[in-house]
PyMOL Python script that loads the backbone (N, CA, C, O; Angstrom):
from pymol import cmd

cmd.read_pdbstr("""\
ATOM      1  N   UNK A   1     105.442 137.318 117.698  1.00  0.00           N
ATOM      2  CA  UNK A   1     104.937 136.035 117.220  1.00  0.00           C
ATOM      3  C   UNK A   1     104.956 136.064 115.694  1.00  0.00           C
ATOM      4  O   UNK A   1     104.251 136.890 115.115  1.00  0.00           O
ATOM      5  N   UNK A   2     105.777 135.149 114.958  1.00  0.00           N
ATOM      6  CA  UNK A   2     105.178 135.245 113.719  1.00  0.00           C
ATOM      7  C   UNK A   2     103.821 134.544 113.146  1.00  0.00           C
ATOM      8  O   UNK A   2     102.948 133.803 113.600  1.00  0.00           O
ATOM      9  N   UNK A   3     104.168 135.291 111.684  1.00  0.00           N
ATOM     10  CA  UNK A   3     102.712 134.833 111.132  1.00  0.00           C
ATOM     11  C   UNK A   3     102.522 133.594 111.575  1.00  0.00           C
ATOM     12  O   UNK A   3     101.542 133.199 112.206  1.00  0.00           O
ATOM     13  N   UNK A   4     103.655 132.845 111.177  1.00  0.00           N
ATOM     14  CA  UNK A   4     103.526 130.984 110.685  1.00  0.00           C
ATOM     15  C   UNK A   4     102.653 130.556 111.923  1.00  0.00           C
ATOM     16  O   UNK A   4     101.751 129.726 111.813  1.00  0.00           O
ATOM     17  N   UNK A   5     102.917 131.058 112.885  1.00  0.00           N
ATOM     18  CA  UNK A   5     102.591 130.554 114.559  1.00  0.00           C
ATOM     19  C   UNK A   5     101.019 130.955 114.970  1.00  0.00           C
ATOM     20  O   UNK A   5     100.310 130.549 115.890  1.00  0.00           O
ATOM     21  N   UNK A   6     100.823 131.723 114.121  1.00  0.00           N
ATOM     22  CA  UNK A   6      99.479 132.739 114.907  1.00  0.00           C
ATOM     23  C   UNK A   6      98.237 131.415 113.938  1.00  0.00           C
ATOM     24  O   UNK A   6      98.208 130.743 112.907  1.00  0.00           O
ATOM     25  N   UNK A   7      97.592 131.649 114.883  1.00  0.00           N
ATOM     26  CA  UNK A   7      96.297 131.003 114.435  1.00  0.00           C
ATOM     27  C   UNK A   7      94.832 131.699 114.998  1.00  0.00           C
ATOM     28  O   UNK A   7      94.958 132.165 116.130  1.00  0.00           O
ATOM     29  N   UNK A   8      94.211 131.768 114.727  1.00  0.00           N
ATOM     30  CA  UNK A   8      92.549 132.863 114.955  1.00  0.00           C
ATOM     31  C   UNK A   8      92.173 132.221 116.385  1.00  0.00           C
ATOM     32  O   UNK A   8      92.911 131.252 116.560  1.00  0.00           O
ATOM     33  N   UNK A   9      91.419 132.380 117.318  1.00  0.00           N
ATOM     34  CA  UNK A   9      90.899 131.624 118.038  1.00  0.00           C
ATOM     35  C   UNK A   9      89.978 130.542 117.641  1.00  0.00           C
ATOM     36  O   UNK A   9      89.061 130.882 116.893  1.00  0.00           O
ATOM     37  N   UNK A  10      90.020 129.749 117.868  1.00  0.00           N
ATOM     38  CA  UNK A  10      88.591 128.518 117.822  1.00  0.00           C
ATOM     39  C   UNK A  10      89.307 127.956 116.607  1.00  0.00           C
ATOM     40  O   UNK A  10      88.901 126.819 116.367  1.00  0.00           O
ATOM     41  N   UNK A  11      90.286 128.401 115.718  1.00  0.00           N
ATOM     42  CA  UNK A  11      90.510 128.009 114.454  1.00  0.00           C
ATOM     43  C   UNK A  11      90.843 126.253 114.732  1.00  0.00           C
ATOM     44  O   UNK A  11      91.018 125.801 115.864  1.00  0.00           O
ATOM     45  N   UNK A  12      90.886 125.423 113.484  1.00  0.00           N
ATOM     46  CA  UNK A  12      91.840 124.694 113.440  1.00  0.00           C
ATOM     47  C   UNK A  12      93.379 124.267 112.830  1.00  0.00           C
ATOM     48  O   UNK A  12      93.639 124.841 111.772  1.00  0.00           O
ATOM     49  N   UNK A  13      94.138 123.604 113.198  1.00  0.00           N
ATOM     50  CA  UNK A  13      95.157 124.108 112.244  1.00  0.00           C
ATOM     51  C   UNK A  13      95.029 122.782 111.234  1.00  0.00           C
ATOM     52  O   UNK A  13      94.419 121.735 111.454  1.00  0.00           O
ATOM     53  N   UNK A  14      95.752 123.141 110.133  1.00  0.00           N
ATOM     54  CA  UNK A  14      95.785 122.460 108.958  1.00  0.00           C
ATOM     55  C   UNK A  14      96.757 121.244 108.788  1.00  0.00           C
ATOM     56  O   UNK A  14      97.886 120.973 109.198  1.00  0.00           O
ATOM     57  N   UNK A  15      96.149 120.848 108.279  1.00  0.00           N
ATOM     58  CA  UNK A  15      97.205 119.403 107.842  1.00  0.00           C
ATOM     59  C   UNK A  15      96.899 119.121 106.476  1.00  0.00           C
ATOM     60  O   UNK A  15      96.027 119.708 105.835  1.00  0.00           O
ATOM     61  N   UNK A  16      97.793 118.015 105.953  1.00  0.00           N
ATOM     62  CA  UNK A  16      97.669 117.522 104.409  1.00  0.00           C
ATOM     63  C   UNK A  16      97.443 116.133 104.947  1.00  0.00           C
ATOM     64  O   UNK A  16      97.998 115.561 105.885  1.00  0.00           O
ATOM     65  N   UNK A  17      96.184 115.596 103.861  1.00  0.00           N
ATOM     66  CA  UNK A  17      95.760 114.401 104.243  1.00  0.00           C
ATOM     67  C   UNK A  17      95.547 114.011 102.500  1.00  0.00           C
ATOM     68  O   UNK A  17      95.254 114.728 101.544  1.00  0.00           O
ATOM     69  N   UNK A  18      95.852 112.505 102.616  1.00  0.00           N
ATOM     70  CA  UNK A  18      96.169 112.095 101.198  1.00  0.00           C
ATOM     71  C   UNK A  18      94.560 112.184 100.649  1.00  0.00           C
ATOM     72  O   UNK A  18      93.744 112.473 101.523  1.00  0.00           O
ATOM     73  N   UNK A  19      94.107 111.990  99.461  1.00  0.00           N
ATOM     74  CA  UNK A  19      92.548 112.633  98.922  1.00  0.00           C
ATOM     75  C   UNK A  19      91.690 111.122  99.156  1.00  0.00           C
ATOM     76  O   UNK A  19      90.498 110.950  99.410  1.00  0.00           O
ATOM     77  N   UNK A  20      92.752 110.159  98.970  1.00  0.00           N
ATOM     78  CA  UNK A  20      92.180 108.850  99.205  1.00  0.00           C
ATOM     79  C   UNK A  20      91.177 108.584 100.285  1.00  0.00           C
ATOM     80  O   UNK A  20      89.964 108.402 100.181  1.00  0.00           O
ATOM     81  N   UNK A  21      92.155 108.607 101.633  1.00  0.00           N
ATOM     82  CA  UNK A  21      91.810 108.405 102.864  1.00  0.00           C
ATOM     83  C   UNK A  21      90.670 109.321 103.171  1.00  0.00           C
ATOM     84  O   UNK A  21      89.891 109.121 104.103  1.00  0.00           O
ATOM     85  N   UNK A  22      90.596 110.431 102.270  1.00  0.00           N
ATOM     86  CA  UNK A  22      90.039 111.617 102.628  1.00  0.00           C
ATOM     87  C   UNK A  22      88.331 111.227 101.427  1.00  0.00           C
ATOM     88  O   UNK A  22      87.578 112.192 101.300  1.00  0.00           O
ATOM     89  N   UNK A  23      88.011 110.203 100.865  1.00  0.00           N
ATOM     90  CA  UNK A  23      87.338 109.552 100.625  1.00  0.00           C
ATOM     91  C   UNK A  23      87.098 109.538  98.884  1.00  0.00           C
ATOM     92  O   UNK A  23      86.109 108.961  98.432  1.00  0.00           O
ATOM     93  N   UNK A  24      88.079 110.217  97.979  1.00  0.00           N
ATOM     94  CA  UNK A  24      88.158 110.640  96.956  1.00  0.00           C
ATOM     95  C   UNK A  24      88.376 109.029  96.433  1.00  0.00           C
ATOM     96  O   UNK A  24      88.831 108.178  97.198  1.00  0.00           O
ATOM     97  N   UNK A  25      88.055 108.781  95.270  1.00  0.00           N
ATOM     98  CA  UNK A  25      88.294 107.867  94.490  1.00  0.00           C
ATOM     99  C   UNK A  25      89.355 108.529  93.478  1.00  0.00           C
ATOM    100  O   UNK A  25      89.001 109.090  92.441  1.00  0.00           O
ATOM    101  N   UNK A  26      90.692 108.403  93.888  1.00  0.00           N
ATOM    102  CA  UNK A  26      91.932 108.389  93.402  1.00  0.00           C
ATOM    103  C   UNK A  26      93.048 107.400  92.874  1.00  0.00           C
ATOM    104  O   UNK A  26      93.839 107.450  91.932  1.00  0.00           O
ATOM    105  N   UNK A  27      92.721 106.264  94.104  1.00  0.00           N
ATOM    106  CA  UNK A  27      93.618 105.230  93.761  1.00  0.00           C
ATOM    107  C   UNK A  27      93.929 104.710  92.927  1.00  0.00           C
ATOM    108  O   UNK A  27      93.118 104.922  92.025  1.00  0.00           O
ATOM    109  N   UNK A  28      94.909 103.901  92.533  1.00  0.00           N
ATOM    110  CA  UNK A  28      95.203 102.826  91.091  1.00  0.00           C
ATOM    111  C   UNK A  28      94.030 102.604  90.160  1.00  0.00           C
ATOM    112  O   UNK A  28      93.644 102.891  89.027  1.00  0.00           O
ATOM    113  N   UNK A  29      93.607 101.820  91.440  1.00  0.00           N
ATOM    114  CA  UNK A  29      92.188 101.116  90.943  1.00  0.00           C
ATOM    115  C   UNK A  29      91.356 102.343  90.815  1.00  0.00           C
ATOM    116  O   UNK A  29      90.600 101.835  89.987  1.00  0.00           O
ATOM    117  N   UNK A  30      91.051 103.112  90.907  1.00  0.00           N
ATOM    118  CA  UNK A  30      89.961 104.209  90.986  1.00  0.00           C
ATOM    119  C   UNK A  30      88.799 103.865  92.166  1.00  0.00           C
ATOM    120  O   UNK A  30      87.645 104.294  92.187  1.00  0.00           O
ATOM    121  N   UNK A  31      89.451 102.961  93.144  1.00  0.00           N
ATOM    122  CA  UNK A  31      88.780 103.209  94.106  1.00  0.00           C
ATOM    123  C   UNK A  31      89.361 104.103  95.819  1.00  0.00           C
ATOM    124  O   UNK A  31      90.448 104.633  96.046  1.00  0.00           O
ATOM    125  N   UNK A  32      88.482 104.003  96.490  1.00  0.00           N
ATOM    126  CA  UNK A  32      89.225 105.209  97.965  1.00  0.00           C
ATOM    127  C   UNK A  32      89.535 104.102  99.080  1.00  0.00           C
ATOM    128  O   UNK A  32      89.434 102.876  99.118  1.00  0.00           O
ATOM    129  N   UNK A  33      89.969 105.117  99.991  1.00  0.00           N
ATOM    130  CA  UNK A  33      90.503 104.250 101.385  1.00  0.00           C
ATOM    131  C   UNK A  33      90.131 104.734 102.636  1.00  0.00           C
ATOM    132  O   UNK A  33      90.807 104.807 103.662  1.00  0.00           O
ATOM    133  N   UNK A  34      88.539 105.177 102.349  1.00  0.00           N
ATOM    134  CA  UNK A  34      88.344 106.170 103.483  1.00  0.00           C
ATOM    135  C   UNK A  34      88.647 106.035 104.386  1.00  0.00           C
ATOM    136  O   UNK A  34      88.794 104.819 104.513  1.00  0.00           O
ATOM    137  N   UNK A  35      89.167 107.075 106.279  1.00  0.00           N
ATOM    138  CA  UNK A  35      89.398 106.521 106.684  1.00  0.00           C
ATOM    139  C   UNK A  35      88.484 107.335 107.965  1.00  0.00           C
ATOM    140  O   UNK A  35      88.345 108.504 108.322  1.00  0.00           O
ATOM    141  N   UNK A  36      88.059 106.235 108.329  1.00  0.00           N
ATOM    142  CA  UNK A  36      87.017 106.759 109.450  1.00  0.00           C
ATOM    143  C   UNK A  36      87.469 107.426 110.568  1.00  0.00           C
ATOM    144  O   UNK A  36      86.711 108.209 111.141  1.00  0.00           O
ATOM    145  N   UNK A  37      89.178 107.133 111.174  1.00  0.00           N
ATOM    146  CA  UNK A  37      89.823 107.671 112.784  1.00  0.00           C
ATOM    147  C   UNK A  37      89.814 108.949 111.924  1.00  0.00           C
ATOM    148  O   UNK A  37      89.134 109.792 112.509  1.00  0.00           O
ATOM    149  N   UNK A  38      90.334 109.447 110.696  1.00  0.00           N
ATOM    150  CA  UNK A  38      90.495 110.575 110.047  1.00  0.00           C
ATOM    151  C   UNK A  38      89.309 111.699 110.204  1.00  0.00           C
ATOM    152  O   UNK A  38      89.017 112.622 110.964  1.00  0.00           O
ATOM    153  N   UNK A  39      88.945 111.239 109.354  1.00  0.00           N
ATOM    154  CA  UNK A  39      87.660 111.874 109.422  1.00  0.00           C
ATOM    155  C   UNK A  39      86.415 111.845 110.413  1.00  0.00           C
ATOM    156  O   UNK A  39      85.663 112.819 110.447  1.00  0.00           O
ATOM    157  N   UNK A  40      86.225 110.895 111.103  1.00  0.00           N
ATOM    158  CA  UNK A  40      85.459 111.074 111.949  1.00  0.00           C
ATOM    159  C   UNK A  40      85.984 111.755 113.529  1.00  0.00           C
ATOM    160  O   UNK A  40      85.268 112.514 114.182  1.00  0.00           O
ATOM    161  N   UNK A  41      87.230 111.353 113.916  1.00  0.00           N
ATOM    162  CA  UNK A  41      88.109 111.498 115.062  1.00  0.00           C
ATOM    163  C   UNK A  41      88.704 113.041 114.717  1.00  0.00           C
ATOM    164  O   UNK A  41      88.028 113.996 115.098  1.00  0.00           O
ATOM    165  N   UNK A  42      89.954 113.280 114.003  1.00  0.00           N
ATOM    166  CA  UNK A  42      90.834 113.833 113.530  1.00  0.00           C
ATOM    167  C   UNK A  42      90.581 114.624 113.262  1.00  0.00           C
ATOM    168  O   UNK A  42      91.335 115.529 113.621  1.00  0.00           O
ATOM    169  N   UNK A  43      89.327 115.048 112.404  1.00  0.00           N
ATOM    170  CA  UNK A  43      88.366 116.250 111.790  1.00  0.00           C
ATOM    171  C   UNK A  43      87.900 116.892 113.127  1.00  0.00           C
ATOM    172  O   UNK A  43      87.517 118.043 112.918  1.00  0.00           O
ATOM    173  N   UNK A  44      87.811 116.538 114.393  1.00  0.00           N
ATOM    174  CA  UNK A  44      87.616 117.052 115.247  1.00  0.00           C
ATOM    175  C   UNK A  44      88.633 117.982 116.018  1.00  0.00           C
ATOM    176  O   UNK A  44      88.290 118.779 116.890  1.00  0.00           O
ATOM    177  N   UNK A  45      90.042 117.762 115.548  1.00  0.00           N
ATOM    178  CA  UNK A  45      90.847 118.555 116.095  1.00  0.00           C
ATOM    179  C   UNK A  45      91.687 119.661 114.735  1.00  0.00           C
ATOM    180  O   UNK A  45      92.241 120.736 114.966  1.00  0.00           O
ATOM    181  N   UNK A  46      91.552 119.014 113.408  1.00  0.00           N
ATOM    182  CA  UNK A  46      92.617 119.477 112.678  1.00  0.00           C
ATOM    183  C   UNK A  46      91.411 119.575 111.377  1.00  0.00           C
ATOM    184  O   UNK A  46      90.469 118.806 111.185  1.00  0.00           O
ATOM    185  N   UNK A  47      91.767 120.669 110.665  1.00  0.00           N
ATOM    186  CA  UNK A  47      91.053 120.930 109.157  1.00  0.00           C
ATOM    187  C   UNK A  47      92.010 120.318 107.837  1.00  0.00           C
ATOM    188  O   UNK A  47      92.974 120.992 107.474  1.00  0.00           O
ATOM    189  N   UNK A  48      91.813 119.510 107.409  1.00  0.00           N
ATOM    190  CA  UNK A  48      92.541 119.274 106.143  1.00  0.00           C
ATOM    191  C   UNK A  48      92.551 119.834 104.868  1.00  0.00           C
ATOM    192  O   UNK A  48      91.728 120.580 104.338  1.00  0.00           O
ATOM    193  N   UNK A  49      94.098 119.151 104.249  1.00  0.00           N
ATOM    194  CA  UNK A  49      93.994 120.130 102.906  1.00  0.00           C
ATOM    195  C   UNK A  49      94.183 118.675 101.977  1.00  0.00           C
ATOM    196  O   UNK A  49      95.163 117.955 102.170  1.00  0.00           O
ATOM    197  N   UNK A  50      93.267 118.378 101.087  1.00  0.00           N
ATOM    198  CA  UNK A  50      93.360 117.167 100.495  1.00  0.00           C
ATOM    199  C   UNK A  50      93.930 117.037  99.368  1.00  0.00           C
ATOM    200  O   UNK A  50      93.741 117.973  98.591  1.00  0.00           O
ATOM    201  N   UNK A  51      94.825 115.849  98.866  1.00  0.00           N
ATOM    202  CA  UNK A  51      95.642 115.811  97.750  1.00  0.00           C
ATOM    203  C   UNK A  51      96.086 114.526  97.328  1.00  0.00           C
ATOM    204  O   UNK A  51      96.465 113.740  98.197  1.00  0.00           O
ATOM    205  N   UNK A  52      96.098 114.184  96.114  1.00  0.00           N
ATOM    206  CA  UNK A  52      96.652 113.328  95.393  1.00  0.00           C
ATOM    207  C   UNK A  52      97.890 113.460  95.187  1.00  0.00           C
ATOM    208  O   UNK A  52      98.044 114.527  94.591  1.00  0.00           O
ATOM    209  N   UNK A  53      99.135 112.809  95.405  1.00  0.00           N
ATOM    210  CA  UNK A  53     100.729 113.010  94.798  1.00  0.00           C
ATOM    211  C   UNK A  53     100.779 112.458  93.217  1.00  0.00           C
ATOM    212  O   UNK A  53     101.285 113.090  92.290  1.00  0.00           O
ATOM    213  N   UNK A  54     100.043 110.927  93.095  1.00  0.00           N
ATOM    214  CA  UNK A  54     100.132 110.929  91.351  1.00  0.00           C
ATOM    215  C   UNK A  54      99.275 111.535  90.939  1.00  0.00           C
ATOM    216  O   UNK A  54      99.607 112.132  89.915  1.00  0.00           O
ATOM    217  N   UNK A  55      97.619 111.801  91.428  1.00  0.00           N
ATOM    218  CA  UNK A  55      97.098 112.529  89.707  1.00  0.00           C
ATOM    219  C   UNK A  55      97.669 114.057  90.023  1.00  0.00           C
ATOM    220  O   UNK A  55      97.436 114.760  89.040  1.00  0.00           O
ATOM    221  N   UNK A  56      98.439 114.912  91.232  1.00  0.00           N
ATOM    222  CA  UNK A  56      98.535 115.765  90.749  1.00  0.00           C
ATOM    223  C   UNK A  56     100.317 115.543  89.678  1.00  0.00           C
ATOM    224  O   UNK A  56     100.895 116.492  89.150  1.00  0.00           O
ATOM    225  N   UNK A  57     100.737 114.282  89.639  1.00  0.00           N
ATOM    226  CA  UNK A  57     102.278 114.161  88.789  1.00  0.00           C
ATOM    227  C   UNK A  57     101.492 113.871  87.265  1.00  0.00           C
ATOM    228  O   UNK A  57     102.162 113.724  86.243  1.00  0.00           O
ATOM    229  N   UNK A  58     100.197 113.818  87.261  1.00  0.00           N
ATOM    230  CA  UNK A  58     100.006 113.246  85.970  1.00  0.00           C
ATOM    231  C   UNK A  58      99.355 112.146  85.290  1.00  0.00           C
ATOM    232  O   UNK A  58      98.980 112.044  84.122  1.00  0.00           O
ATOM    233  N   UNK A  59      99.266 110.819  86.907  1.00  0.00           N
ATOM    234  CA  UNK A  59      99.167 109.627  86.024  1.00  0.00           C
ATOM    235  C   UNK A  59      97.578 109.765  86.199  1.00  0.00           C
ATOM    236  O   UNK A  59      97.075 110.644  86.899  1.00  0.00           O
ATOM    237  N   UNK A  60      96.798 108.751  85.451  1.00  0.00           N
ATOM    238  CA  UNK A  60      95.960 108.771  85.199  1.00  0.00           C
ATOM    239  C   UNK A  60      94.968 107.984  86.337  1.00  0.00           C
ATOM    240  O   UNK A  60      95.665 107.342  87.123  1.00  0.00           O
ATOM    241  N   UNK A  61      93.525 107.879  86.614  1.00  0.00           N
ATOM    242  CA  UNK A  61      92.740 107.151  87.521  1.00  0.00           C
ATOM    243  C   UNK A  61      91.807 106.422  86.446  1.00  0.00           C
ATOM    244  O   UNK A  61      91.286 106.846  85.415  1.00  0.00           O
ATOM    245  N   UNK A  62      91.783 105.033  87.131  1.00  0.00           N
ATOM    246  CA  UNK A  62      92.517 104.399  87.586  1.00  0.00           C
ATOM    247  C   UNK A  62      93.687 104.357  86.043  1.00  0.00           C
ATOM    248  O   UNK A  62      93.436 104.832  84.935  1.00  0.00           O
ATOM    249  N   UNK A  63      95.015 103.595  86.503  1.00  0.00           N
ATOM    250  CA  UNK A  63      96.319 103.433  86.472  1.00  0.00           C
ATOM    251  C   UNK A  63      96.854 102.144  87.113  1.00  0.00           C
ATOM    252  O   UNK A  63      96.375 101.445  88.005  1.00  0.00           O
ATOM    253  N   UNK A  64      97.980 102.032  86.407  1.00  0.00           N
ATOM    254  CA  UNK A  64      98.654 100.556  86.381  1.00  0.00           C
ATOM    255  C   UNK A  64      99.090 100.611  87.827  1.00  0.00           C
ATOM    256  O   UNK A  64      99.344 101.702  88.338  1.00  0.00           O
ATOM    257  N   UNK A  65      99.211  99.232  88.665  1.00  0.00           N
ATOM    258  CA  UNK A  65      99.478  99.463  90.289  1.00  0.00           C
ATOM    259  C   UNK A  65     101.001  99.515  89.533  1.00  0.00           C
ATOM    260  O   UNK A  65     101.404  99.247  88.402  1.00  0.00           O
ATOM    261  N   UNK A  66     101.609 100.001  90.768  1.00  0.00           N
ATOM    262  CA  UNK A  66     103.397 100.250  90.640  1.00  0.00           C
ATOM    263  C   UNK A  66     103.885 100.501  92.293  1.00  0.00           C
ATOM    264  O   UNK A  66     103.582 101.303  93.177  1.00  0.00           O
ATOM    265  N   UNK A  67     104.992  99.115  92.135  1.00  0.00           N
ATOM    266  CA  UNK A  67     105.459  98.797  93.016  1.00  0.00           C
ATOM    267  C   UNK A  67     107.118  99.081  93.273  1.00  0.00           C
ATOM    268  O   UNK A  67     107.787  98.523  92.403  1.00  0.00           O
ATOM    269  N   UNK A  68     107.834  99.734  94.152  1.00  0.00           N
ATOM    270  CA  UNK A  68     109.337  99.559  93.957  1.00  0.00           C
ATOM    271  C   UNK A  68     109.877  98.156  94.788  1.00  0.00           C
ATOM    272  O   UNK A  68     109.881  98.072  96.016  1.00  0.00           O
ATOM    273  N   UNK A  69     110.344  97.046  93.831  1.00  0.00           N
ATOM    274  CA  UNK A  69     111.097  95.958  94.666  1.00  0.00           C
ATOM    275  C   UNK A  69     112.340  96.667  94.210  1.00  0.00           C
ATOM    276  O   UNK A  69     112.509  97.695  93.554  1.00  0.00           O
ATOM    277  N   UNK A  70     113.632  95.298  95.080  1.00  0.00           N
ATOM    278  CA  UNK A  70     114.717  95.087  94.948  1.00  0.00           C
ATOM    279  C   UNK A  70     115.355  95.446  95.978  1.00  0.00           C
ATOM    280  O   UNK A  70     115.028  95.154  97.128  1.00  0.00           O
ATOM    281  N   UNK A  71     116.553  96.266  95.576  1.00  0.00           N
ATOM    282  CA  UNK A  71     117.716  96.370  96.540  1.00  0.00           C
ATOM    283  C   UNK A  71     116.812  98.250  96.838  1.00  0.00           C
ATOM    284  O   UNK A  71     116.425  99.080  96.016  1.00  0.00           O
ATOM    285  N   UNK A  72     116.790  98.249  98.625  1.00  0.00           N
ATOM    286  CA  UNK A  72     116.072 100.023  98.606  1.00  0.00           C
ATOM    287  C   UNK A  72     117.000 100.807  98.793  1.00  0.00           C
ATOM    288  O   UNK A  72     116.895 101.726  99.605  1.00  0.00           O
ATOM    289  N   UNK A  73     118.139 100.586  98.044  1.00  0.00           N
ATOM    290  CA  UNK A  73     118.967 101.715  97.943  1.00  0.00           C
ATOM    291  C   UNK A  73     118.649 102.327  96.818  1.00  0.00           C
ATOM    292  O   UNK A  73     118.376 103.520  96.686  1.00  0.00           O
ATOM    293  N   UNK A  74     118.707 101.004  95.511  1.00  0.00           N
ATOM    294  CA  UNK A  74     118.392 101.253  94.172  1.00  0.00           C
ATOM    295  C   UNK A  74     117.308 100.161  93.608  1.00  0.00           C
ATOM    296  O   UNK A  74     117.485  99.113  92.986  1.00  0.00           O
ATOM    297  N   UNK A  75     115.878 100.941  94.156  1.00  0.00           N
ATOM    298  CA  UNK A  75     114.713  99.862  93.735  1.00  0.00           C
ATOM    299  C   UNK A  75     114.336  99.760  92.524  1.00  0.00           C
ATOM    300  O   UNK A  75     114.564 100.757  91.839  1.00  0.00           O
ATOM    301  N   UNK A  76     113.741  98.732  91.923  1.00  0.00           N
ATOM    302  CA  UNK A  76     113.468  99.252  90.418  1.00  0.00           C
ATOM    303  C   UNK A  76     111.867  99.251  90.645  1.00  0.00           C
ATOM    304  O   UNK A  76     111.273  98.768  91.609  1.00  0.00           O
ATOM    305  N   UNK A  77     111.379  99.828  89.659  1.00  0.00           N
ATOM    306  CA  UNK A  77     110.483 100.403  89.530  1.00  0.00           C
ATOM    307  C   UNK A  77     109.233  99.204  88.591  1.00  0.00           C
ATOM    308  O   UNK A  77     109.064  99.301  87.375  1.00  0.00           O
ATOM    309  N   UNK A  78     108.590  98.292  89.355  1.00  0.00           N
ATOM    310  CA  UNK A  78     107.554  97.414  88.650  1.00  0.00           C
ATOM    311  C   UNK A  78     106.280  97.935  88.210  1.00  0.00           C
ATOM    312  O   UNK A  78     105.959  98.785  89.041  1.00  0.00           O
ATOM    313  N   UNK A  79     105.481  97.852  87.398  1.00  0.00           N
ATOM    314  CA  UNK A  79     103.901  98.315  86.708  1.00  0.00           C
ATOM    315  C   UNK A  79     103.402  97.076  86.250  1.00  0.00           C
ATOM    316  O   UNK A  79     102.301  97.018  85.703  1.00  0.00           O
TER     317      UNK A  79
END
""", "prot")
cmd.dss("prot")
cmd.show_as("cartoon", "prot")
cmd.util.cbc("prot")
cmd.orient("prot")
């Protein structure tokens, strides 16, 4: 069995859950998106690992909303 596979008994296994949902005030706005099936449901089977994708790229909280329109091959990038 490898490592990757083995898990402790009783353990749970891990997942990545965005920090938002996960009740962090991250968003644009600097507000969250908690999400109750998550955490109240979900937390019952799986342990999370919580994370931001922009503040860990840098941008700031809150931050300008940014949207990609156009063509989604080659979207441009709105703020």
């Amino acid at each position: 069995m490898s490592q990757a596979s083995y898990k402790m008994p009783g353990s749970k296994p891990k997942i990545g859950l965005s920090a938002c949902l996960a009740g962090f005030e991250v968003r644009y706005d600097g507000k969250h998106k908690r999400s109750s099936l998550c955490l109240d449901e979900l937390s019952k089977h799986f342990s999370f690992e919580t994370f931001c994708p922009e503040a860990a790229a840098g941008f700031g909280i809150p931050r300008p909303k940014m949207r990609l329109t156009g063509n989604p091959s080659r979207p441009t990038l709105r703020y």
